[in-house]
Legacy VTK file of the C-alpha trace (Angstrom):
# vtk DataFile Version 3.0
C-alpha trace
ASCII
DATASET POLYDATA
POINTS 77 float
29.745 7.441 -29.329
28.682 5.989 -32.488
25.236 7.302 -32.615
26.626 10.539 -32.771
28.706 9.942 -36.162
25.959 8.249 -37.724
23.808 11.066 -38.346
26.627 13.328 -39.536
27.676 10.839 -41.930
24.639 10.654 -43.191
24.371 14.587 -43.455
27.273 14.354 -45.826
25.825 12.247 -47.749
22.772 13.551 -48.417
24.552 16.705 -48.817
26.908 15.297 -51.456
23.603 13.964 -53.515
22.191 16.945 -52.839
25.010 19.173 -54.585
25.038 16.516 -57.428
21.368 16.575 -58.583
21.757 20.278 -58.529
24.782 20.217 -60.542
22.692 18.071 -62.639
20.145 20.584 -63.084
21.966 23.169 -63.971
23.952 21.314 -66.784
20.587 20.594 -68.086
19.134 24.321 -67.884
22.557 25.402 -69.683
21.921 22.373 -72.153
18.060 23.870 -72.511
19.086 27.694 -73.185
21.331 26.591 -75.869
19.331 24.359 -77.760
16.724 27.592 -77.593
19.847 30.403 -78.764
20.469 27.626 -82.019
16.690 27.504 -82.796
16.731 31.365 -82.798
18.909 32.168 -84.628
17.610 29.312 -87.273
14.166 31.299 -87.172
15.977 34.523 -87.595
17.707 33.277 -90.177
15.032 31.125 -92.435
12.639 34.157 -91.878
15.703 36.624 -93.404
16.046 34.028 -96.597
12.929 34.028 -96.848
10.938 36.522 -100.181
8.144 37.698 -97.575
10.048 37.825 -93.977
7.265 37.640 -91.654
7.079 40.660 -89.201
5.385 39.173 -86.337
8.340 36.184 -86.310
11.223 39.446 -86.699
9.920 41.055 -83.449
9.809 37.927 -81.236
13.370 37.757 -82.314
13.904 41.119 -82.043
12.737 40.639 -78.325
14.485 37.691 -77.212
17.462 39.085 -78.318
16.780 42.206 -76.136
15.793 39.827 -73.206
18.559 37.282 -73.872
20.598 39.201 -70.239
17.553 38.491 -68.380
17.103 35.290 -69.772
20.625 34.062 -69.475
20.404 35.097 -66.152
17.275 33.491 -65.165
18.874 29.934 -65.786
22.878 30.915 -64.083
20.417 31.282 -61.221
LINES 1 78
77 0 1 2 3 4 5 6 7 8 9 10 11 12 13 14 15 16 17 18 19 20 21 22 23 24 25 26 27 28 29 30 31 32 33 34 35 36 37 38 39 40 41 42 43 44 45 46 47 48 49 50 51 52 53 54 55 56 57 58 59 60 61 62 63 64 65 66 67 68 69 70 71 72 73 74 75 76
């Protein structure tokens, strides 16, 4: 009768690490895509300061900020 608990129990367990280096992941993609919104909006916002705002830095922020749905979405996933 034992040797049919063992194997469960050690489902559940694995299952439990499982779910917890997952969690872990996620935490860190969230951690990721908001270190990468901060530095954004500090490019955006140098290049606006700046005399001569450089146009090719103004449309990649132009289109991450159009992307940021998909993007946001991308790490929820």
């Amino acid at each position: 009768m034992l040797h049919t608990h063992i194997p469960r129990l050690i489902s559940a367990v694995l299952s439990i690490v499982q779910a917890s280096n997952l969690r872990n992941r996620v935490y860190a993609m969230e951690d990721r895509l908001d270190i990468l919104e901060v530095a954004i909006e500090d490019i955006e916002r140098i290049n606006n300061n700046s005399t001569h705002p450089n146009s090719l830095i103004s449309n990649i922020v132009a289109n991450v900020k159009r992307h940021h749905a998909t993007i946001s979405e991308y790490y929820e996933q």
